[in-house]
C-alpha positions in Angstrom: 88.1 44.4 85.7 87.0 45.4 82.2 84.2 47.8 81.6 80.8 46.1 81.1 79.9 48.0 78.3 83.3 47.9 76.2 81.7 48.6 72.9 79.9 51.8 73.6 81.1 55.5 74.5 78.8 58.1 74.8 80.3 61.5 73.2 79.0 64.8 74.8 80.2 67.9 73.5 76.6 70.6 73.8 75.7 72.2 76.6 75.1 70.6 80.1 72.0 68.8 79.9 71.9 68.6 83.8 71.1 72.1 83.7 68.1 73.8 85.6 65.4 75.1 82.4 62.2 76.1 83.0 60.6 74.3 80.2 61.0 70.7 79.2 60.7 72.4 75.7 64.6 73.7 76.3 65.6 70.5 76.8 64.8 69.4 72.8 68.3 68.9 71.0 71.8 68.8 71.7 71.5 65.2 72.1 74.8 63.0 72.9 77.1 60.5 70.0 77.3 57.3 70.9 80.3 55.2 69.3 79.3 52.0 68.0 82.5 50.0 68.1 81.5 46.6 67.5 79.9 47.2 63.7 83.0 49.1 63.1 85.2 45.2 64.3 87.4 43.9 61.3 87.4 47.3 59.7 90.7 49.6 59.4 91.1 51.6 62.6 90.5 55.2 61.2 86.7 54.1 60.4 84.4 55.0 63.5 80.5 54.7 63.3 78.4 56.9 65.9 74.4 56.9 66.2 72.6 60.3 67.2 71.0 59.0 70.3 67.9 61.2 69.1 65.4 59.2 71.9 67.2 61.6 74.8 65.1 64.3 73.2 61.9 65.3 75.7 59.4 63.8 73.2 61.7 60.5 72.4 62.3 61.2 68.8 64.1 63.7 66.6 60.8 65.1 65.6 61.0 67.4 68.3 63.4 69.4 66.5 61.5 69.9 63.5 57.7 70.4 65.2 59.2 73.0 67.8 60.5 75.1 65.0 57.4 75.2 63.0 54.9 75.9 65.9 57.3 78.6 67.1 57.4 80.3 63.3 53.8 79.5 62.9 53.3 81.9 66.8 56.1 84.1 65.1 54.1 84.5 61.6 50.3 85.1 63.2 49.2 81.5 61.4 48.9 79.9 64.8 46.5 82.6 67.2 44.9 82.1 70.3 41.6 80.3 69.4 43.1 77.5 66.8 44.0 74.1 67.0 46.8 72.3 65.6 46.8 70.3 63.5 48.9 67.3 61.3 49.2 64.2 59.5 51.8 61.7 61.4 53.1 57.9 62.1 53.7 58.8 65.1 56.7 60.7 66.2 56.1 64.3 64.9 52.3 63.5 66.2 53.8 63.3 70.3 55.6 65.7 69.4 53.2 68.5 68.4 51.1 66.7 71.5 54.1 68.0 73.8 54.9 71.2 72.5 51.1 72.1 72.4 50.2 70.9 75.7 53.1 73.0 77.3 52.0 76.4 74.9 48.2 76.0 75.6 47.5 75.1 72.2 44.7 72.4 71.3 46.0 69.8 69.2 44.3 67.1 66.5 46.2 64.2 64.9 45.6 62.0 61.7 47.5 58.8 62.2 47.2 55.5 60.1 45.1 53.0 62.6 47.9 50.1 62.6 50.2 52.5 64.8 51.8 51.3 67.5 49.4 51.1 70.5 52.0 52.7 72.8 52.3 56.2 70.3 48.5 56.2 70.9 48.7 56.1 74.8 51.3 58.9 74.4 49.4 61.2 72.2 46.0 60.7 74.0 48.2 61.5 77.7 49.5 64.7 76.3 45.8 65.3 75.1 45.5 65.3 72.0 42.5 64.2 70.0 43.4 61.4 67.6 41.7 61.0 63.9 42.4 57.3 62.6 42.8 57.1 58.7 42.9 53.3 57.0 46.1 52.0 57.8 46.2 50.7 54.3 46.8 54.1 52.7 49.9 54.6 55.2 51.0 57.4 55.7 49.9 59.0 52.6 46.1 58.0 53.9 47.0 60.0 56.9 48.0 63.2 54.6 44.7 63.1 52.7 42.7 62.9 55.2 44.1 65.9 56.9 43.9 67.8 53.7 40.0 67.2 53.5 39.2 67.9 57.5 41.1 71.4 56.9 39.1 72.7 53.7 36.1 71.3 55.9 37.3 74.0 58.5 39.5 75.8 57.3 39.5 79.2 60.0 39.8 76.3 62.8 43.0 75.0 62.0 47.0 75.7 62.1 48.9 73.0 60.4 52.6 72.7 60.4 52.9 70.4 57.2 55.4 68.8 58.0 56.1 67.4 54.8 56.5 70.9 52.8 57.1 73.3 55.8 60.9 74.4 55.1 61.1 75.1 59.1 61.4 71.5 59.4 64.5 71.4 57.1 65.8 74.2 58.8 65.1 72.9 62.3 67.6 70.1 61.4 70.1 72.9 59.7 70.4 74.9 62.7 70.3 72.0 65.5 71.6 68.4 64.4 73.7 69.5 62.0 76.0 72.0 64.0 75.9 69.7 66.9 76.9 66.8 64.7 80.0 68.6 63.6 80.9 70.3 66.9 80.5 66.2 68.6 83.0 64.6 65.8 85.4 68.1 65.8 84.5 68.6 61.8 86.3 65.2 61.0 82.6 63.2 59.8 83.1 62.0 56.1 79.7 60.0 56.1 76.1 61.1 57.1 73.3 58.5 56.8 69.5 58.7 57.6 66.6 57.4 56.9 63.8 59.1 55.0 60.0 60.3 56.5 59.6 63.6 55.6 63.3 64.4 54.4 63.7 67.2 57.0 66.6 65.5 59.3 68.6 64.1 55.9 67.7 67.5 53.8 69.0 70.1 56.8 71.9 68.1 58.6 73.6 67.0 55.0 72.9 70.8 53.6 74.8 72.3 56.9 77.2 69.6 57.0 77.9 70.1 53.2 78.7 73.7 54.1 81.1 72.8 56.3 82.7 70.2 53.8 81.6 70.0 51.0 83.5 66.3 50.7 81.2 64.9 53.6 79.1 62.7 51.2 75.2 62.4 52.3 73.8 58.8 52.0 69.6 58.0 52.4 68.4 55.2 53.5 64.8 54.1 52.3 63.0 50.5 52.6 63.0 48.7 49.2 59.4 48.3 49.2 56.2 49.8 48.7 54.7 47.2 51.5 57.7 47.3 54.0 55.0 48.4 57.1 57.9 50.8 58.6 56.3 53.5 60.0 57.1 56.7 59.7 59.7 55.9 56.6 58.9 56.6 53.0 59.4 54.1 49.8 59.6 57.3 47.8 59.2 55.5 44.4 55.0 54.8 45.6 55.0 57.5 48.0 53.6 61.4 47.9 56.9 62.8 47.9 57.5 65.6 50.6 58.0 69.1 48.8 61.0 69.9 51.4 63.3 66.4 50.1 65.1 66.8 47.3 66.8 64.1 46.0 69.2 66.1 43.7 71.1 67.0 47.2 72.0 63.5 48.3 75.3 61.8 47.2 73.5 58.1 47.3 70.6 56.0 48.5 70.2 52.3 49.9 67.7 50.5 49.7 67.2 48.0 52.5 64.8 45.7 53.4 62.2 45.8 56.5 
């Protein structure tokens, strides 16, 4: 009898993930490859496409990565005290998980997020606690970014805020963690990294590590082709506040594609 699921093959190469922790923060990372072999069908053999199954991550997304690393350096650096509440502009993903990661530290946490997001990032949010500030869903994600901006020079002492968008612990998140394990899981032989672009971190700190490595492994961003395309969490950079932390110089190519 064939196997059901003939097209798919998970590659594990990190750490057991069975393991006992004794916080669901340790569990963030060292997610698994998983070999797409059907979009790879009518091309030579030697080409094989793999997705970062990034959704095994505690939180469900590979903002974990990033938002762990900047609350830790923001403990590490006396920003973030006893006494002050997070806080950060979001779609979505970084949003639950700064929701997470506070919850399990004991740290208060307030969210700007475009109204149109989905309904089921706002249950999560609101389970983990966190108090949820709505900006016009017409301004996007940039809406979101200026809003923040104005609440924190209304309170300035109250707040810690990761900014996610020019925080170089979120590039260095993704330098440290997806990159390395990306490598380790294909055994140094990936030619081709491609990612979307939000706030630049995962494309800006995986390429940059896997660069290092090789400096042959060409780094390719994918962006919606326009201003309008209602993705959230993804950047149209040409009508967008660019994040400080991308810079464009760094990638080999981008694709537009449409929503």
């Amino acid at each position: 009898m064939s196997h059901p699921f003939p097209a798919l093959r998970l590659v594990t190469e990190g750490p057991e993930r069975s393991r006992k922790v004794e916080s669901v923060l340790e569990l963030i990372g060292d997610t698994p490859l998983l070999e797409i072999r059907r979009l790879a069908e009518g091309l030579p053999p030697e080409v094989r496409i793999y997705a970062k199954l990034e959704g095994f991550n505690p939180g469900g997304s590979v903002k974990d990565r990033p938002a762990l690393k900047m609350v830790q350096e923001g403990i590490m650096s006396g920003k973030l005290k006893r006494g002050k509440t997070i806080i950060d502009s979001t779609s979505g993903n970084t949003g639950i998980a700064l929701a997470m990661i506070g919850k399990v530290l004991g740290y208060p946490v307030e969210l700007v997020m475009p109204s149109n997001v989905s309904s089921e990032r706002k249950r999560v949010v609101a389970a983990f606690g966190a108090r949820v500030i709505f900006s016009d869903p017409l301004e996007g994600s940039d809406g979101a970014i200026r809003l923040c901006r104005k609440m924190i020079e209304q309170n300035p002492e109250k707040y810690f805020k990761p900014d996610q968008y020019f925080n170089p612990m979120n590039t260095r998140a993704h330098y440290e963690t997806t990159g390395p394990e990306i490598y380790r899981q294909t055994r140094g032989e990936i030619t081709h990294l491609i990612a979307g672009i939000g706030t630049g971190g995962t494309i800006m700190g995986a390429g940059r590590y896997l660069k290092e490595m090789n400096p042959a492994v060409r780094v390719i961003a994918v962006e919606p082709d326009d201003a309008l395309h209602g993705l959230e969490g993804l950047k149209h950079m040409a009508s967008s506040i660019v994040p400080g932390i991308y810079h464009e110089e760094e990638i080999d190519s981008k694709i537009p594609i449409s929503t």
